[in-house]
C-alpha positions in Angstrom: 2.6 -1.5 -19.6 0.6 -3.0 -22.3 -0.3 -7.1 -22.9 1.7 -7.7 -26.4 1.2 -11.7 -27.9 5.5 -11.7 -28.2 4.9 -11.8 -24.9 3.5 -15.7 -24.7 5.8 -18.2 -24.3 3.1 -20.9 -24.9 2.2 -22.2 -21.7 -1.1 -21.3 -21.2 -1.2 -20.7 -16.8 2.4 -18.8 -17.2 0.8 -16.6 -20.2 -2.4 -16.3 -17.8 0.0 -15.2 -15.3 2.1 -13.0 -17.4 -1.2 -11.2 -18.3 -2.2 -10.9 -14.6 1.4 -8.9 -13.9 1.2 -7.1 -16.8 -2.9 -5.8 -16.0 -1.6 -5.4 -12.3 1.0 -3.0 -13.5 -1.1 -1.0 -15.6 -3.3 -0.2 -12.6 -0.7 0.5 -10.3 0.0 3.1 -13.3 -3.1 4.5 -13.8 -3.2 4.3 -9.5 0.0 6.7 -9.7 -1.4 9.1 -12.5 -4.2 9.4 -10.2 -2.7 9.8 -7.2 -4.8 7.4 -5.7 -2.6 6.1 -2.8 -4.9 3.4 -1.4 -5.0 1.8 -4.9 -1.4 2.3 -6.2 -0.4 0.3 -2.6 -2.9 -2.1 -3.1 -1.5 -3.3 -6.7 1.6 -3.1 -5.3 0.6 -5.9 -2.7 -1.4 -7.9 -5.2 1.7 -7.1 -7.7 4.8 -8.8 -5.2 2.2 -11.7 -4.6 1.4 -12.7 -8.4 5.1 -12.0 -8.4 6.0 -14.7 -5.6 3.6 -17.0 -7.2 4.6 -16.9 -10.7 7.9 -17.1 -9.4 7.4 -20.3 -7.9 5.4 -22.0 -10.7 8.2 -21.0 -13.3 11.0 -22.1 -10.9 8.7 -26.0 -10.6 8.3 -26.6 -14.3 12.2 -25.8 -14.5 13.5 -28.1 -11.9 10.5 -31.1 -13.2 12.1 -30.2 -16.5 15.8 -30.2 -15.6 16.4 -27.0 -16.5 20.1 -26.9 -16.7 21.0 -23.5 -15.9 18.0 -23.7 -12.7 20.4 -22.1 -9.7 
């Protein structure tokens, strides 16, 4: 997976973020091609917790925003 600029949405932390997944993912691929294990499970670690993080940013500046379609 490759960073593309359609891919900001103009916030700068949740486009830092975005850009974080999207690197992490990348290395989890080039892990795989690889077959480097030890750092294909390691990005997938890092990976779920940028996930959970991001997650719970985006899901913040939705409900202080009153997203209304939030649940």
């Amino acid at each position: 997976m490759e960073w593309k600029d359609e891919y900001r949405v103009g916030i700068r932390d949740i486009d830092e973020q975005h850009l974080a997944i999207v690197e992490c993912i990348a290395g989890i691929k080039q892990a795989v091609t690889e077959y480097d294990r030890q750092s294909a499970d390691a990005g997938i670690v890092r990976l779920a917790d940028l996930a959970q993080a991001h997650f719970t940013v985006e899901e913040s500046l939705m409900r202080i925003h009153d997203y209304p379609r939030l649940e």
